[in-house]
Residue, then its C-alpha position, 0 to 999 in steps of 0.5 A: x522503513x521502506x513503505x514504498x517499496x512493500x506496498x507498491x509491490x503490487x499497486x504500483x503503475x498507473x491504475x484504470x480504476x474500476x470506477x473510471x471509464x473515461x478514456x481521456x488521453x494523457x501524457x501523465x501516465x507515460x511520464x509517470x510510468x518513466x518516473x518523470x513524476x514532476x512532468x506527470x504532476x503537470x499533465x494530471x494538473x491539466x486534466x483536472x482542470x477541465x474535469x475536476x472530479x476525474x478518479x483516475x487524475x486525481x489517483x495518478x496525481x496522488x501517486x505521483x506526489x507520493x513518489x515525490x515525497x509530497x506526502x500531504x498533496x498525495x493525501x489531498x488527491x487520494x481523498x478527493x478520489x475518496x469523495x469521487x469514490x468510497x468503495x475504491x479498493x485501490x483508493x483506500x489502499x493508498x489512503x492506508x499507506x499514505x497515513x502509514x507514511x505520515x505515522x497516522x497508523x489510527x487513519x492507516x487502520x481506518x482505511x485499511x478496515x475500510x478496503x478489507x471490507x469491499x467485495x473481492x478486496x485484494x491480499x494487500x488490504x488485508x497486509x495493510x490492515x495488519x501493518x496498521x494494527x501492529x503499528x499501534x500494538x494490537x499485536x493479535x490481530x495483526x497476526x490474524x491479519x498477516x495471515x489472512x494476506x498470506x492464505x490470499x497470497x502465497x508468495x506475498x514476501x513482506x506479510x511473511x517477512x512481518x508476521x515473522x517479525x511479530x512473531x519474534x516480538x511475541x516469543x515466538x523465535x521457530x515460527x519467526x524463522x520460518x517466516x523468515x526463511x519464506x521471506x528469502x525465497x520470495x525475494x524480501x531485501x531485509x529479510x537476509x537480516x533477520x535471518x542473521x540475527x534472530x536465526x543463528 
């Protein structure tokens, strides 16, 4: 699966977190917006140096080793953005995703329950949330969750592309479909699939 690609539908870029009103000039987030990931860890290395605790260093640092792949240092960074700031809805977003990545769907839920519960949280927490929660079977509350995202969002592809797969997991072939067929319309690239063969 594709984490990436259906969570950083709406994350990905660099962020000004809300928490962070510094407006420190930095090369790492052009170089990062070019997909220069490694020259973008440079950049953020040296920020950090002299400001250890900047939240969006230490975000868009995180995010560019994710983007590398380097799923533990990605960790590291957004849990040193965690310690800066607990109530970051961005920071435990990304915190939920990584772990997803990582198959550590108990941390993936923890965080995701964590950002759901900030003022104002976006649709994708509440997606992430039910990602988690279907990953490790708790098949009726990932639904309440898909659907949450869905009511927030009414184009958001990937919550109606994962309901309808959960739907198909519980008997619920019709309504899968139409969650199926909502997925096309809004662009999802796997959902052509399910349509083909769960839908004939």
């Amino acid at each position: 699966m594709k984490v990436k690609h259906w969570v950083f539908a709406s994350l990905i870029g660099i962020m000004s977190l809300s928490a962070c009103s510094e407006n420190i000039s930095n090369k790492g987030d052009n170089l990062f917006s070019e997909e220069k990931y490694e020259e973008a860890v440079k950049e953020y290395d040296n920020v950090l140096k002299n400001n250890p605790k900047y939240l969006k260093g230490l975000y868009n640092r995180g995010r560019s080793y994710e983007e590398l792949g380097e799923f533990k240092k990605a960790e590291k960074d957004f849990l040193a953005a965690y310690a800066v700031d607990s109530k970051n809805t961005q920071v435990l977003m990304s915190l939920s995703n990584i772990y997803q990545k990582q198959k550590n769907h108990t941390s993936a839920l923890l965080f995701a329950d964590y950002a759901v519960q900030i003022p104002g949280a976006p649709a994708m927490a509440f997606f992430l949330k039910g990602r988690a929660l279907h990953q490790i079977g708790n098949t009726g509350e990932a639904m309440i969750e898909y659907s949450t995202a869905i009511k927030m969002d009414k184009d958001f592809g990937q919550a109606y592309y994962y309901r309808g797969m959960l739907k198909f997991a519980t008997d619920k072939k019709k309504q899968g479909c139409e969650d199926i067929r909502a997925a096309i319309k809004l662009g999802h690239e796997e959902a052509q699939v399910a349509m083909d063969k769960y839908c004939k």
